[in-house]
Biopython code that builds the backbone (N, CA, C, O; Angstrom):
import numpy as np
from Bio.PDB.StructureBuilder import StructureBuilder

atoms = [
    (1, "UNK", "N", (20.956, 6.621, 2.754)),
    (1, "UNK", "CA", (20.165, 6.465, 1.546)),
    (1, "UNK", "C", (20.851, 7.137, 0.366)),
    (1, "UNK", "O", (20.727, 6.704, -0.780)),
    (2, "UNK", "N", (21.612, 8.257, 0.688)),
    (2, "UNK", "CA", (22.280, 8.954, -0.673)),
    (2, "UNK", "C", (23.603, 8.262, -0.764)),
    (2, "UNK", "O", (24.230, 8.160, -1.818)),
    (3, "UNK", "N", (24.048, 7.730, 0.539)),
    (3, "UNK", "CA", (24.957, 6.754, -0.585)),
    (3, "UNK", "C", (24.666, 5.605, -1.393)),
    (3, "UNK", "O", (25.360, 5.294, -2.361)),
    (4, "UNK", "N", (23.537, 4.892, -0.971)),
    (4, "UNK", "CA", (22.744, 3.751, -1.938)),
    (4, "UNK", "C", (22.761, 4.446, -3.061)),
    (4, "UNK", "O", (23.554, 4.041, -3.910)),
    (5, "UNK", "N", (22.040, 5.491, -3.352)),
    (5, "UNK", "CA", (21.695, 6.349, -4.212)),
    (5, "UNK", "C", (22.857, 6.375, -5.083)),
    (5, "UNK", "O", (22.679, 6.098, -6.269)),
    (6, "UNK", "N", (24.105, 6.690, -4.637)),
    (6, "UNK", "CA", (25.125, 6.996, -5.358)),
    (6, "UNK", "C", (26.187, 6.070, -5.801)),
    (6, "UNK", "O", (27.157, 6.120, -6.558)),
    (7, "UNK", "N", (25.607, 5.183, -5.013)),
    (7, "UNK", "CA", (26.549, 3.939, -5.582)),
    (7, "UNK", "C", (25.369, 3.198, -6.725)),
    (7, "UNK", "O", (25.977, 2.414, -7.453)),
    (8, "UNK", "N", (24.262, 3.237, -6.968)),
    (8, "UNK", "CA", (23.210, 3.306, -7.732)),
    (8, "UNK", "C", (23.704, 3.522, -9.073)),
    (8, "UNK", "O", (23.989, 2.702, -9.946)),
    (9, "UNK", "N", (23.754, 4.853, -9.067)),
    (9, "UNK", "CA", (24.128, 5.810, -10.334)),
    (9, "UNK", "C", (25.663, 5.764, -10.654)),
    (9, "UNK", "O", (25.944, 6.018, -11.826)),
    (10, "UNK", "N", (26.831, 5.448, -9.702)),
    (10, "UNK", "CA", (28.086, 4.816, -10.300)),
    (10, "UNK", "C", (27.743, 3.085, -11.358)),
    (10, "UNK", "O", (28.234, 2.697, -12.418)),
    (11, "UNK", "N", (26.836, 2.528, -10.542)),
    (11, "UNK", "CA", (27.150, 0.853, -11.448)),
    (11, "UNK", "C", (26.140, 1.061, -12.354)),
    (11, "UNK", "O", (26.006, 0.175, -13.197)),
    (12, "UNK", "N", (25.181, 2.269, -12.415)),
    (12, "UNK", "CA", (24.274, 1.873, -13.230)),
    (12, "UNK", "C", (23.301, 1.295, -13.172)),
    (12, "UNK", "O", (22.772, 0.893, -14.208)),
    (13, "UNK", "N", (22.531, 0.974, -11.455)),
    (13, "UNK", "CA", (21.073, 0.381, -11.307)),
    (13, "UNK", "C", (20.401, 1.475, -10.417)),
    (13, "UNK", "O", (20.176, 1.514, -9.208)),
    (14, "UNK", "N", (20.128, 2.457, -11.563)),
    (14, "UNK", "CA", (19.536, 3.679, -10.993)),
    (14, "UNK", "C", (17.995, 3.264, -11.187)),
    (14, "UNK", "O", (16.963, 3.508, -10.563)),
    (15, "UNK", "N", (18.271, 2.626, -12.180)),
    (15, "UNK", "CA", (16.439, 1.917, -12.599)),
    (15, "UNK", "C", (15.962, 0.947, -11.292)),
    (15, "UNK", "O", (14.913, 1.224, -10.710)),
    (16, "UNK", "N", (16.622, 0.030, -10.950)),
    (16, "UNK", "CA", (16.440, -0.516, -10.069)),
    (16, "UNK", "C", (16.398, 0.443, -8.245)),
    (16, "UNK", "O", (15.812, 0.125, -7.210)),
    (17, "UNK", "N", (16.876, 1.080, -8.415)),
    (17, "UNK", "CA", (16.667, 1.654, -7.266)),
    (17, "UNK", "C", (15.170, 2.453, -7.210)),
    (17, "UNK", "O", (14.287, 2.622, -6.370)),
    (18, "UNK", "N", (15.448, 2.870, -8.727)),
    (18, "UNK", "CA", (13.522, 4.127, -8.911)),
    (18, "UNK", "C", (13.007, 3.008, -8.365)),
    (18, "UNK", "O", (12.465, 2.920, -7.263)),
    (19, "UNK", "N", (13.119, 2.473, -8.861)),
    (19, "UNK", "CA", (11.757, 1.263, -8.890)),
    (19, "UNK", "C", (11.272, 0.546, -7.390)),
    (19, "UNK", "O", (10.101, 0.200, -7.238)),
    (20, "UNK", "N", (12.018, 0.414, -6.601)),
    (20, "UNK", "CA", (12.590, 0.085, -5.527)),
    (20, "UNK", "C", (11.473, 1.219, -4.477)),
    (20, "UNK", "O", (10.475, 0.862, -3.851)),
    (21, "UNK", "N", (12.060, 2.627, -4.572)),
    (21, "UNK", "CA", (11.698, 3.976, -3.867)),
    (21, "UNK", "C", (10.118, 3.565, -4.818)),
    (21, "UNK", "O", (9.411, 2.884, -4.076)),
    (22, "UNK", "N", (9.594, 3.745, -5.875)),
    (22, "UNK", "CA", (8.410, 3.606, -6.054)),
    (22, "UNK", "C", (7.529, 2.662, -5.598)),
    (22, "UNK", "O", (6.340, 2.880, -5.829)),
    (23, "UNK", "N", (7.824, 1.678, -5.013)),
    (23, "UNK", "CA", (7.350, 0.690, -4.559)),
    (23, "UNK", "C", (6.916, 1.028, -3.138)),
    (23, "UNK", "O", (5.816, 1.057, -2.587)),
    (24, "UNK", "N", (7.905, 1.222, -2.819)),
    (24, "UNK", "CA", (8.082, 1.860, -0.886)),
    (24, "UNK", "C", (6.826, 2.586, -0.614)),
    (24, "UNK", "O", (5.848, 2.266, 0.061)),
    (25, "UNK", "N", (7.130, 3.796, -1.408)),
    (25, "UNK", "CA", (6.332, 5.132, -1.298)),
    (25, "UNK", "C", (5.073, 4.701, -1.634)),
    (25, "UNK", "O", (4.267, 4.720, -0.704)),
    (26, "UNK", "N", (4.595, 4.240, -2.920)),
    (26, "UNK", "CA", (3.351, 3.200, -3.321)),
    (26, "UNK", "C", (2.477, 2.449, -2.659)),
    (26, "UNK", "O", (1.300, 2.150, -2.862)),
    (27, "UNK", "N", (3.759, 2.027, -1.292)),
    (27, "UNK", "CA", (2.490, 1.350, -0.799)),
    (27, "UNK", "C", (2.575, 1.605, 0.723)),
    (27, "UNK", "O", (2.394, 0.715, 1.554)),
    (28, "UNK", "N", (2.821, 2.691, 0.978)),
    (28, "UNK", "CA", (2.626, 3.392, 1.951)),
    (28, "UNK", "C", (1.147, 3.434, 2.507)),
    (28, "UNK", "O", (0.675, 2.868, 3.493)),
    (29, "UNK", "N", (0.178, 4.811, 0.992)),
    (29, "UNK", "CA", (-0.487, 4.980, 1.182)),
    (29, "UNK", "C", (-1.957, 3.818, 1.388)),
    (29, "UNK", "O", (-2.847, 4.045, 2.207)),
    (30, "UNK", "N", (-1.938, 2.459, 0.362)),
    (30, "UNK", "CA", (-2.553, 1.462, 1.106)),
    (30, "UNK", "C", (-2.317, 0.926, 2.299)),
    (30, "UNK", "O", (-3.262, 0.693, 3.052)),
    (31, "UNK", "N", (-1.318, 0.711, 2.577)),
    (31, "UNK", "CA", (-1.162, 0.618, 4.488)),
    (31, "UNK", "C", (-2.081, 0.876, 5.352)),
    (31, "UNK", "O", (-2.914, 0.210, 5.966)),
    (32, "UNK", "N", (-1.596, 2.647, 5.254)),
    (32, "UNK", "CA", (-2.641, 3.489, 5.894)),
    (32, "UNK", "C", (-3.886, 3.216, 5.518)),
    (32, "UNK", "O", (-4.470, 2.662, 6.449)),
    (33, "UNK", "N", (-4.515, 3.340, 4.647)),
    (33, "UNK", "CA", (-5.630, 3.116, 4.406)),
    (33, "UNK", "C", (-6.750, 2.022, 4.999)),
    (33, "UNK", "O", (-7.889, 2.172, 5.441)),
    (34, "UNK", "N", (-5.727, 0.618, 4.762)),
    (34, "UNK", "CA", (-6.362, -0.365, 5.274)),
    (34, "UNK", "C", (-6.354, -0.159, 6.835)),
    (34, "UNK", "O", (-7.381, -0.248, 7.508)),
    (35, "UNK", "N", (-5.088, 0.130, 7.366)),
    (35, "UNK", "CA", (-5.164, 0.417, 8.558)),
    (35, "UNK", "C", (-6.399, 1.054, 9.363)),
    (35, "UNK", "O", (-6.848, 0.669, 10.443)),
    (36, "UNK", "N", (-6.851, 2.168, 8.535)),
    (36, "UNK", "CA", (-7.572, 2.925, 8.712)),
    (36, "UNK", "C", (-9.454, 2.380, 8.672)),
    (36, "UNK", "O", (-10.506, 2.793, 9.159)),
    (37, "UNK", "N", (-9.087, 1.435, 7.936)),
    (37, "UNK", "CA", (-10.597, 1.095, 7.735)),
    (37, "UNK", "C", (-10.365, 0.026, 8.599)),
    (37, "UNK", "O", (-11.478, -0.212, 9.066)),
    (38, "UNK", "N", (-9.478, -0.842, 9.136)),
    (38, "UNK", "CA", (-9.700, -1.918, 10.168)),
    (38, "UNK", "C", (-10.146, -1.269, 11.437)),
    (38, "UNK", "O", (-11.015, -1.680, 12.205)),
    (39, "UNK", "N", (-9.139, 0.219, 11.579)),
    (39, "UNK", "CA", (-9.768, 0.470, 13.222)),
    (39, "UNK", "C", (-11.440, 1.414, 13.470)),
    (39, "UNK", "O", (-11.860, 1.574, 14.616)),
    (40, "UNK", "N", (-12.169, 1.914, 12.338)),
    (40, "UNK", "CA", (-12.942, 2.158, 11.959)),
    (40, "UNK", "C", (-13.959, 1.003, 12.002)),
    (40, "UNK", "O", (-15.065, 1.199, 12.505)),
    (41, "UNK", "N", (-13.763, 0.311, 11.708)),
    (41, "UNK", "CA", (-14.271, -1.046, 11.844)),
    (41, "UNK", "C", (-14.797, -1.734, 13.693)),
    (41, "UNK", "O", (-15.866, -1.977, 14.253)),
    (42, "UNK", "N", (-13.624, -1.797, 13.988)),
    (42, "UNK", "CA", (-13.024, -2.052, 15.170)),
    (42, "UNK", "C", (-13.973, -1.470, 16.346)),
    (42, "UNK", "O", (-14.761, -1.997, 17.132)),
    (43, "UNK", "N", (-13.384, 0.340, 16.023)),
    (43, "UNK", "CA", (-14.427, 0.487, 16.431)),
    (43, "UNK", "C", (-15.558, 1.167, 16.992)),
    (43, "UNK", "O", (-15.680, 1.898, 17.975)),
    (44, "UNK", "N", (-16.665, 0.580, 15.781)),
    (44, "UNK", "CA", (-17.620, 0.741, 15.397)),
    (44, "UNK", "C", (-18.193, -0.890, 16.317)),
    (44, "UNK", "O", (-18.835, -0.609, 17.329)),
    (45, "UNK", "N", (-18.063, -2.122, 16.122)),
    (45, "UNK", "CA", (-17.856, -3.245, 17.092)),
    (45, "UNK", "C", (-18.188, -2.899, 18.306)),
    (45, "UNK", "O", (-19.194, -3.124, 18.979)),
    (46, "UNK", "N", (-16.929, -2.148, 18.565)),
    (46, "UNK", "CA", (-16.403, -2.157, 20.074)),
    (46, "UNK", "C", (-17.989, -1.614, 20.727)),
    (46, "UNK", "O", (-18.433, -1.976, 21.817)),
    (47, "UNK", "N", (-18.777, -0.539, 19.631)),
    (47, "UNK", "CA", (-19.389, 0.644, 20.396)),
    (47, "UNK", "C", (-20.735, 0.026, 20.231)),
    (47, "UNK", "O", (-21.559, 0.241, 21.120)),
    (48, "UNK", "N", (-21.154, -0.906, 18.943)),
    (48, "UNK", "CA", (-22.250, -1.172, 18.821)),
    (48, "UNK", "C", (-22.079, -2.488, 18.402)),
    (48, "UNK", "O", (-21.655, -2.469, 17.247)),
    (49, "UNK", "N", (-22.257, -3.964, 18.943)),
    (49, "UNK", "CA", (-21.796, -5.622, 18.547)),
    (49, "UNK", "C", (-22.580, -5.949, 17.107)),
    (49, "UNK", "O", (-22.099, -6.731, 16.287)),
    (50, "UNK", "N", (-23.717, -5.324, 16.924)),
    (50, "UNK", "CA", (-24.789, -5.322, 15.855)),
    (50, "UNK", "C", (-23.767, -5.194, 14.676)),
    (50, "UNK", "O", (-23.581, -6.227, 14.033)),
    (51, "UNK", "N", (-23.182, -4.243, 14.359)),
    (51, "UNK", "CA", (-22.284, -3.462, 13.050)),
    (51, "UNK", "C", (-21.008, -4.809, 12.860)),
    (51, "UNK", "O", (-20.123, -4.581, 12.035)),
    (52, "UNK", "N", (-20.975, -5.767, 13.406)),
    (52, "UNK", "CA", (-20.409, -7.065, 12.988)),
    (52, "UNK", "C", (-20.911, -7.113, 11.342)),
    (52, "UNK", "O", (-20.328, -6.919, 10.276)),
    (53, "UNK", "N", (-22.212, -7.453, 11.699)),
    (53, "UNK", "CA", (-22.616, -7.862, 10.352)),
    (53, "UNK", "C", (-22.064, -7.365, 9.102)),
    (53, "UNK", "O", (-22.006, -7.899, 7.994)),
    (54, "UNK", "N", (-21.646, -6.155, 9.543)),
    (54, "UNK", "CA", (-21.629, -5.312, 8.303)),
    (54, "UNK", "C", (-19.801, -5.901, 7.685)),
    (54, "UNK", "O", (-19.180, -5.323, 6.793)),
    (55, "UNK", "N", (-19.493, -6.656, 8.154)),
    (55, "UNK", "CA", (-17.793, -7.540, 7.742)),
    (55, "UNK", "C", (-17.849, -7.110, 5.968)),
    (55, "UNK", "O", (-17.139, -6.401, 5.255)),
    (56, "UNK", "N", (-18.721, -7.702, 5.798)),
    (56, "UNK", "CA", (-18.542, -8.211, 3.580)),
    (56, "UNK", "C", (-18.820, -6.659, 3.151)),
    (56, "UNK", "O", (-18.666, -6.504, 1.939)),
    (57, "UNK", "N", (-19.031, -5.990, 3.547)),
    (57, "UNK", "CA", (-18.663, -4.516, 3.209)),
    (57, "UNK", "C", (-17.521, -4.042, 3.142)),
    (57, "UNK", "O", (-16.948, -3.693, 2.110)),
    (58, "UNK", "N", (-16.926, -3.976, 4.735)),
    (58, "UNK", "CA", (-15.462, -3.947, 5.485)),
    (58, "UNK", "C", (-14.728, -4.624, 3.963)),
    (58, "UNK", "O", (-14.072, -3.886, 3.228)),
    (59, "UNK", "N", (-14.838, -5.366, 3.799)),
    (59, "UNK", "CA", (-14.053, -6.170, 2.784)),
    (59, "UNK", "C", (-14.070, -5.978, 1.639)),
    (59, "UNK", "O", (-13.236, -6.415, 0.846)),
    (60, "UNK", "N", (-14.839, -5.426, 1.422)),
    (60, "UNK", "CA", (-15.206, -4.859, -0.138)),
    (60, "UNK", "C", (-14.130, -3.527, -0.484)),
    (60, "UNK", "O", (-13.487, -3.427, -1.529)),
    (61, "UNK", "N", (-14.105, -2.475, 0.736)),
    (61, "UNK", "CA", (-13.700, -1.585, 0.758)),
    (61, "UNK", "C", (-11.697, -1.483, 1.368)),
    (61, "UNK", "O", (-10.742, -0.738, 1.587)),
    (62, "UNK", "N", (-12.187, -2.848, 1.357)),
    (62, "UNK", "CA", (-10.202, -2.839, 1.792)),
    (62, "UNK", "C", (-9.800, -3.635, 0.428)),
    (62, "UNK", "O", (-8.690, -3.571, -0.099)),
    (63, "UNK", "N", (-10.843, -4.353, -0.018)),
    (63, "UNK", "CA", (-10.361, -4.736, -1.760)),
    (63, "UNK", "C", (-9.914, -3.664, -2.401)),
    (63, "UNK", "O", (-8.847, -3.548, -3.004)),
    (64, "UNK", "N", (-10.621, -3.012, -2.278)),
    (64, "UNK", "CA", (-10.749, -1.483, -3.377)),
    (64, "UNK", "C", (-9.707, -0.885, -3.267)),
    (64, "UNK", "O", (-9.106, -0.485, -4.264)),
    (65, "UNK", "N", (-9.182, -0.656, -1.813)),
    (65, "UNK", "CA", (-7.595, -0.292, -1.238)),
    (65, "UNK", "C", (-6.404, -1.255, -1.709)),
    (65, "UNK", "O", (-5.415, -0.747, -2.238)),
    (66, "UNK", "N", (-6.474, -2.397, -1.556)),
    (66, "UNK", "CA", (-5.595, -3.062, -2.051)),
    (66, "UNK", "C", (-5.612, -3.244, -3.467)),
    (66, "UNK", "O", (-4.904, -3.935, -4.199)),
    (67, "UNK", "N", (-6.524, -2.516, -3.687)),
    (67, "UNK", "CA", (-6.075, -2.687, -6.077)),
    (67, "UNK", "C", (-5.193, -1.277, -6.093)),
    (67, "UNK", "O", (-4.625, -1.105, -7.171)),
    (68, "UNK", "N", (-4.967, -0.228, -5.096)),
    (68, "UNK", "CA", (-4.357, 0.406, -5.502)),
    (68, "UNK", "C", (-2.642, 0.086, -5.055)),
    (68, "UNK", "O", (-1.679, 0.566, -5.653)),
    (69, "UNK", "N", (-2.576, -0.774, -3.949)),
    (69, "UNK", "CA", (-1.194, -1.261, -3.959)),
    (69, "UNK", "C", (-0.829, -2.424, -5.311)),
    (69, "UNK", "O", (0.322, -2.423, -5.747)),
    (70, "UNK", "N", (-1.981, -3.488, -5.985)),
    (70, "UNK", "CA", (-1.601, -4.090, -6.758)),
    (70, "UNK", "C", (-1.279, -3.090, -8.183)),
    (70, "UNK", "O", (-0.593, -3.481, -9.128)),
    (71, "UNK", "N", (-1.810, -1.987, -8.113)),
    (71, "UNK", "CA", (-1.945, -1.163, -9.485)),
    (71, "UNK", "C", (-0.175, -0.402, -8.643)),
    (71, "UNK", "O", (0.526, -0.372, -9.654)),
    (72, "UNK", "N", (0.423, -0.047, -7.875)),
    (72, "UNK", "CA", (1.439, 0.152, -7.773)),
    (72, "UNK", "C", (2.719, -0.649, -8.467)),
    (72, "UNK", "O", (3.619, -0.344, -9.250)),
    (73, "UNK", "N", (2.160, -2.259, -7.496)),
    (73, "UNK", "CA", (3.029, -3.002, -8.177)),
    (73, "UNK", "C", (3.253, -3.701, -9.405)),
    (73, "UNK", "O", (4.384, -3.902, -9.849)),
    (74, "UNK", "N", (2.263, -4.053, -9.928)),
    (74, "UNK", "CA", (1.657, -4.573, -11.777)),
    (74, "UNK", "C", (2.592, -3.038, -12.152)),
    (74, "UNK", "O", (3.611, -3.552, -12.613)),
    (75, "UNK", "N", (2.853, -1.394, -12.226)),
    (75, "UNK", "CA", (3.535, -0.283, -12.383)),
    (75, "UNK", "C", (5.315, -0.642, -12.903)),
    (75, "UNK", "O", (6.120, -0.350, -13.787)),
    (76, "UNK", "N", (5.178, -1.537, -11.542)),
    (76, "UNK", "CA", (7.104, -1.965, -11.676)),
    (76, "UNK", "C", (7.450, -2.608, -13.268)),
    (76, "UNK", "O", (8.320, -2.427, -14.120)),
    (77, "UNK", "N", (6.257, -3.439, -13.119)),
    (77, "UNK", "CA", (6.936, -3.913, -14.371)),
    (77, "UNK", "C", (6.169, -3.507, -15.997)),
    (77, "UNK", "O", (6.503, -4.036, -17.057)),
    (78, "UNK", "N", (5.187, -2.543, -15.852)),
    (78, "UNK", "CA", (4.945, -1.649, -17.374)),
    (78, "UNK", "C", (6.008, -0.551, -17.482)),
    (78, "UNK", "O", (6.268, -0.055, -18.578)),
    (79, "UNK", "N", (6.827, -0.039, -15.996)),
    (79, "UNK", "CA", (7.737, 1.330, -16.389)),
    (79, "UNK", "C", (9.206, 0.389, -16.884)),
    (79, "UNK", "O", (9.446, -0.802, -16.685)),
    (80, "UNK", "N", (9.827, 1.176, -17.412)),
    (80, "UNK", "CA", (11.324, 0.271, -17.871)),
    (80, "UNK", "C", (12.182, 1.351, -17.813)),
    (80, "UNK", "O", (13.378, 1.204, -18.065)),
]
sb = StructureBuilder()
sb.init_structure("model")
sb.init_model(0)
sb.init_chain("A")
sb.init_seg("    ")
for serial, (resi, resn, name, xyz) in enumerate(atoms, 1):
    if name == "N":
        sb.init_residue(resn, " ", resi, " ")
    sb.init_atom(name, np.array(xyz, "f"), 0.0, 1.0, " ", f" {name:<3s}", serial, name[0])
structure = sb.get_structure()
């Protein structure tokens, strides 16, 4: 990675690389997140079949997670 890095900053697409590592790191933490609310989900199912219903919630709350990976990436292109 530090030679990417450094061959980066020889040609001059050091911007492109930030941007690159911000992205990565950015959307790490939605990953997890969603991850986190699928097996929560899961199970909750597994333990009680009733808590199905409750899906359009589930979904509401992995929306909410995924505006913070779209607010990562919509980021790439307001930073310059």
């Amino acid at each position: 990675m530090l030679n990417t890095l450094y061959m980066a900053a020889l040609t001059g697409n050091v911007e492109v690389v930030g941007k690159g590592i911000m992205l990565g790191v950015g959307m790490i933490g939605p990953g997890i997140g969603v991850g986190l609310i699928g097996n929560a989900f899961m199970n909750a199912v597994g333990r009680n079949p009733e808590a199905a219903k409750f899906l359009g919630q589930i979904l509401v709350f992995v929306a909410t997670v995924e505006l913070m990976a779209l607010l990562v990436f919509a980021s790439l292109f307001i930073i310059k």
